[in-house]
N, C-alpha and C positions, 0 to 999 in steps of 0.2 A: 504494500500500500504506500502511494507517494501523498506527502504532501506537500503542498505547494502555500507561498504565503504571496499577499501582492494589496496596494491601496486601493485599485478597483480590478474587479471582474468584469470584462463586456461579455455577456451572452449573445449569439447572433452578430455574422460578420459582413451583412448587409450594407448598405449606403447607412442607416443608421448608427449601427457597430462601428463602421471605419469612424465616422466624423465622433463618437464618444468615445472611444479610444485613442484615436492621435490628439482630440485637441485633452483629454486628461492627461497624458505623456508628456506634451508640451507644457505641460504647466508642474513638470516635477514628480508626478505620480508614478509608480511602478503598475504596470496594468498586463491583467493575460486577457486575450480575446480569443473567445472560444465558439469555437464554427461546425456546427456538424457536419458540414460538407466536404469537398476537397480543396474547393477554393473559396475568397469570398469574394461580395460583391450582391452577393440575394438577388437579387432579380436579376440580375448585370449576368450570375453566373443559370441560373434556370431558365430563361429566356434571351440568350446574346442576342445583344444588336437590340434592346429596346433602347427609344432613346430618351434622354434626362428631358421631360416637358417638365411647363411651367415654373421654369427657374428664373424668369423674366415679367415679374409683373410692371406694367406700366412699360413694358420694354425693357427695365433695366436688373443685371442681377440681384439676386438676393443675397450676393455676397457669401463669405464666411468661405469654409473649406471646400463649398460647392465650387466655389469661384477660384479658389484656389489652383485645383482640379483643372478644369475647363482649361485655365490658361497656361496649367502644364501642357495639354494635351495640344492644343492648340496652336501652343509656339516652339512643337518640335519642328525638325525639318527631315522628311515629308509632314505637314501637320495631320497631329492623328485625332483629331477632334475638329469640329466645323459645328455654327450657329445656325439655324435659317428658321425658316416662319414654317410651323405644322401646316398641313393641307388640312387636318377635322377640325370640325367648328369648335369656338373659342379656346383654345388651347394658345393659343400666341406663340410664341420662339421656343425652341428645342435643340436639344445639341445633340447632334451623330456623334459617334465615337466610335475606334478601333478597340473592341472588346477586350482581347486580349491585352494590346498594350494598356489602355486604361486599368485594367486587373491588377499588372506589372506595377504601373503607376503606382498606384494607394498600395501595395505590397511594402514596395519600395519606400513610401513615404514614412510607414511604420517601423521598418528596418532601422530607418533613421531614427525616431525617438526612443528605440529600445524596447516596442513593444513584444511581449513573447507570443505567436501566434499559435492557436492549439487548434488545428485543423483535422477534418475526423473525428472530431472528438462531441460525445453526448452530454449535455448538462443533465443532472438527474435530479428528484426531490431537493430542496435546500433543507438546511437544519435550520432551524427557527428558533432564540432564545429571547422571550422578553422584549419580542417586539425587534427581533432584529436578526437578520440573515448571519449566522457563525463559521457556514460550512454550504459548499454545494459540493455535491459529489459527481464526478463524472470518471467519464469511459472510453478510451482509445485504445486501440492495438494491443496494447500492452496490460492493458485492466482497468482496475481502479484507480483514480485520484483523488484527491478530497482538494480542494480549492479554498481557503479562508481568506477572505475580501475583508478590506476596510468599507469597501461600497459595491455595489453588485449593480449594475445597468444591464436590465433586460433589452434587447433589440432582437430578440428573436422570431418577430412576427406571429406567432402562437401563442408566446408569454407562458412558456409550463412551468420553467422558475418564480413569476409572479404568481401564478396560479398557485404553484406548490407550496408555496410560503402564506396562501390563504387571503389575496387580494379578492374582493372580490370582483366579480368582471360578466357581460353579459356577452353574447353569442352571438353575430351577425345584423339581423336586425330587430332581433327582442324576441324574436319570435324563432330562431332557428333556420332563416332565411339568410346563405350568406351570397356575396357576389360569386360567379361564374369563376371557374379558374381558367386559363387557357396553354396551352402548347404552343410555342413560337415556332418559325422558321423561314430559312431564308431561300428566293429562287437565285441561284446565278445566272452566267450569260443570257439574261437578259436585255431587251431594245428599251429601255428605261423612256426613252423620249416619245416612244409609240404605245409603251403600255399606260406614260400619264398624258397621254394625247387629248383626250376627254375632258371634260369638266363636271364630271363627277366622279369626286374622291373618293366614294364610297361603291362603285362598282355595282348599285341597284339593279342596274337591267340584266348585267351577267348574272348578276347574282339570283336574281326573278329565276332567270334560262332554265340557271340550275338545278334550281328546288323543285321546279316545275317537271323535267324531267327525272327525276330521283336521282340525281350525279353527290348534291350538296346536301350536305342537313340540313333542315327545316330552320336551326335558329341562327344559319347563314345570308342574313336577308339584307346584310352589309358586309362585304369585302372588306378588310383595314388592312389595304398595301400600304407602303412606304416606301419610297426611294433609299434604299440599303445609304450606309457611309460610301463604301466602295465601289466603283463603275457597273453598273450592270450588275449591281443586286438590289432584291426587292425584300423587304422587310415584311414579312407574312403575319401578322399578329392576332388573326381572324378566327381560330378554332378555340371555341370556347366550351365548357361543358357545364351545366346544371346542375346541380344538387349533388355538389362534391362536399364531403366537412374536412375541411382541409386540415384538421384537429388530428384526421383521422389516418394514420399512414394507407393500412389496405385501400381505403375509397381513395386518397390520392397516389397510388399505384392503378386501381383500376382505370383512372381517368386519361392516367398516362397512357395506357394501352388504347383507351380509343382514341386520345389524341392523335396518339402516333397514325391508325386506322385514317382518322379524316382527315389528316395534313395530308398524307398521300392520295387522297381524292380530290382536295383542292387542287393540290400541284399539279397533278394529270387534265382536271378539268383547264386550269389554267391555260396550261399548254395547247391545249386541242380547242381553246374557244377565246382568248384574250390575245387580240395581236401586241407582238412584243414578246407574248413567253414559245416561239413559236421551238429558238431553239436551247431554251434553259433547260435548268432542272433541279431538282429539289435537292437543299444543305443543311449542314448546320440545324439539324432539329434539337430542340434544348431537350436535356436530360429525364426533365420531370414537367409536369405543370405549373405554371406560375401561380402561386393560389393571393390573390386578394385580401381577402377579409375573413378572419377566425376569431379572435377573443379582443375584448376591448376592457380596459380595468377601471374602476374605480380609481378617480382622483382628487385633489382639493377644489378643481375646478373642471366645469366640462363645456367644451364648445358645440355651440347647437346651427343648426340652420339660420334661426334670427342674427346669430351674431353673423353669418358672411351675408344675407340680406343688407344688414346695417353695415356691413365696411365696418367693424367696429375694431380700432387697435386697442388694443387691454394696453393696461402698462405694464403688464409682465409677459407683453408679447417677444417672441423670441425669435420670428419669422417672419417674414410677410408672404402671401401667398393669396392670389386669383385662382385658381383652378377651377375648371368646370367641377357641377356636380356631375360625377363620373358613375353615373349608379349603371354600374356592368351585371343584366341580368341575374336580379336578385331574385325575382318571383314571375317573370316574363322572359319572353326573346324580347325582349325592348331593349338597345342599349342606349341612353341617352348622355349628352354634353352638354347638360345647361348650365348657361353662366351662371357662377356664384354669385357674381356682384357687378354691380350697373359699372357702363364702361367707364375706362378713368379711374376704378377705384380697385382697391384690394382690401385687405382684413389679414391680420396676423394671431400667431396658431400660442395663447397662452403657456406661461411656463407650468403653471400651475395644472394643468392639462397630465403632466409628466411627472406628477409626487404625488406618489400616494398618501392618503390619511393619518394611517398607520403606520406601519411599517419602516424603520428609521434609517435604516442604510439603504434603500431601493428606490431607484428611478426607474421607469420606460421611456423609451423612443420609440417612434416608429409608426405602426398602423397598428401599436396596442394603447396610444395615448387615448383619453376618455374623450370621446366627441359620439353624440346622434348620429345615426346611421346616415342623417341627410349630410352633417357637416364630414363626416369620415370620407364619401363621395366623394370631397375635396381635398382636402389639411393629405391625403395618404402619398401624393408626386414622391420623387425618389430625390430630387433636390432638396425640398422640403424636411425629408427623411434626414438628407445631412446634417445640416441643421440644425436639427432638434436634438439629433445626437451631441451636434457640437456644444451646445448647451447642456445638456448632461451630460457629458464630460467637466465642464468648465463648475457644475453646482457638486461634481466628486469629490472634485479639486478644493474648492470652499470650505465644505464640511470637514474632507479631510484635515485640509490646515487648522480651522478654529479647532475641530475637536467637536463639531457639533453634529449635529440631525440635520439631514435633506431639508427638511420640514425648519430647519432654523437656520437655511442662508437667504438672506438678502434679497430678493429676488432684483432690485435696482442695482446690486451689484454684479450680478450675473449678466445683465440686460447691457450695463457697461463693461463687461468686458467685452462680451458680442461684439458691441459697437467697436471696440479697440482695435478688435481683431477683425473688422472690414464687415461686420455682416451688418445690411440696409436695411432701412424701412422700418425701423422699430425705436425705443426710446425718445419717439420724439422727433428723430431726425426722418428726413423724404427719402423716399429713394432716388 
């Protein structure tokens, strides 16, 4: 049995995980980030080639290690990252990125602050003493470990560590209804210029053809191509599946398997009825399904729909964020993009969203911070996600130095060092 000691633990090595992990390290702390996958990145690494939307409200970044990021990538030479305006309704600017290097990138970045990376490896039940995480036990190659944190930051997207520790937390959308998971994948040698020849982004009349003939599934009634990073690829992000509990390992296994089944139906259909894919062919299919939405927790504060209605910046906003309501077939084939908030404006995603009540060494990040099923629609982007990491990271840091409780830093001082460190749109300042 090893143990291991360290001032924070990240679970989940997600866009959330990176951005609470390197900015806690940056600020002095010893931190292990623990991934059960092989690589991270979360979405980056189960659907390559998604790209970072809604990091640009009002046009401009939201700063912070999102921004950071981007202008690595951006200012290599060949540049492996590029800006441009999304083709689906209101989404604004989105950055392409070369998967891999991007992965390399934030590896590398961590490399740098000394972070330990624990890849493969299971967070399991936490120990719980008195209102406070003592111990999580986890499991790699090798066996057991036992992990004792000064602070534990959940980004694990699931939250089984929050969970485990007895946060409490509700399920999808109250009801057991959660978003759609989907299968990504990319076509190559593609005629990119003839297959966005159209002006519809969304591919309706093929997609009609389809369904009409039994080629496409039924809740295929929009296309979501993309112009890939790379010449002549197309970004496939369209097979989606229903009533997955992404909680659930077997159902997100099975869903992979029919993912994997309808990607290859689109890509043949593609080919044989979309000019442009006349002489591609299907890549790059991501590992698993990208699942959405699973647990949301209990926190001192929660964002609702009213609040991106009203554009409302809290003062212990830590984000700014526009995003459509992205409600991906919760209880329908309906996917819809409706704007959160009238144009010109945006609304930022509270701190207090991400501390729990209880519980005195634990934050979340991610797509487990406490918000309405309407406002979760939104606040979930992967920009957004960094972010919020970087902010729990930054209230680790806090507690740890005073010596105190999540629940007893500052939140104006958190909000200023944000600002220090380049992330817009919040404290007061515009973006």
């Amino acid at each position: 049995m090893r143990t291991l000691d360290c001032d924070v633990a990240v679970v989940g090595g997600g866009t959330a995980g990176f951005g609470a992990a390197l900015a806690a390290a940056r600020r002095g702390m010893s931190v292990r980030l623990i991934e059960a996958g092989p690589k991270i990145g979360g979405v980056m690494a189960s659907c390559p080639g998604m790209p970072w939307g809604g990091g640009f409200p009002l046009g401009r970044s939201i700063g912070g290690i999102f921004d950071e990021l981007t202008q690595r990538l951006v200012g290599m030479e060949p540049p492996a990252a590029e800006r441009r305006a999304c083709t689906l309704e209101n989404f604004g600017d989105e950055v392409l990125y070369d998967h891999e290097i991007a992965v390399t990138t934030m590896v590398g970045m961590l490399d740098d602050e000394g972070v330990a990376l624990h890849l493969n490896t299971i967070a399991g039940t936490p120990t719980v003493d008195d209102g406070r995480i003592v111990a999580v036990e986890c499991h790699d190659r090798l066996g057991s470990m036992t992990i004792r944190p000064g602070v534990v930051i959940d980004c694990s997207g699931d939250g089984d560590v929050a969970a485990g520790a007895g946060v409490p937390y509700t399920v999808g959308d109250g009801r057991g209804n959660m978003m759609a998971v989907t299968l990504t994948f990319h076509m190559i040698d593609a005629d990119c210029d003839r297959v966005f020849a159209d002006d519809d982004p969304y591919f309706r009349r093929e997609a009609a053809r389809g369904i009409a003939d039994g080629r496409l599934h039924p809740d295929l009634g929009k296309l979501y191509l993309m112009r890939g990073f790379h010449p002549g690829t197309v970004f496939c992000n369209t097979v989606t599946i229903r009533g997955v509990d992404g909680t659930d390992p077997a159902s997100v296994a099975r869903a992979t398997q029919q993912g994997r089944t309808r990607c290859a139906q689109v890509a043949r259909f593609l080919i044989d009825e979309v000019p442009g894919f006349e002489r591609a062919r299907m890549w790059s299919v991501g590992p698993s399904v990208g699942v959405r939405e699973t647990r949301r927790f209990e926190a001192q504060a929660q964002i609702d729909g009213g609040d991106l209605i009203a554009g409302r910046k809290f003062a212990d906003g830590i984000v700014a964020c526009d995003n459509p309501i992205d409600d991906v077939m919760r209880t329908s084939s309906e996917m819809t993009h409706d704007a959160s908030v009238g144009a010109g404006g945006y609304y930022t995603i509270p701190l207090g969203a991400m501390v729990p009540r209880r519980m005195t060494n634990l934050l979340f990040a991610g797509r487990l911070i406490s918000a309405d099923p309407v406002a979760f629609a939104s606040v979930r982007g992967m920009p957004q996600c960094m972010v919020m990491g970087q902010a729990a990271g930054v209230v680790a840091s806090l507690a740890s130095a005073a010596g105190t409780t999540v629940q007893g830093v500052d939140p104006g001082e958190v909000v200023g060092a944000l600002v220090a460190d380049g992330v817009r749109g919040i404290g007061g300042n515009p973006l």
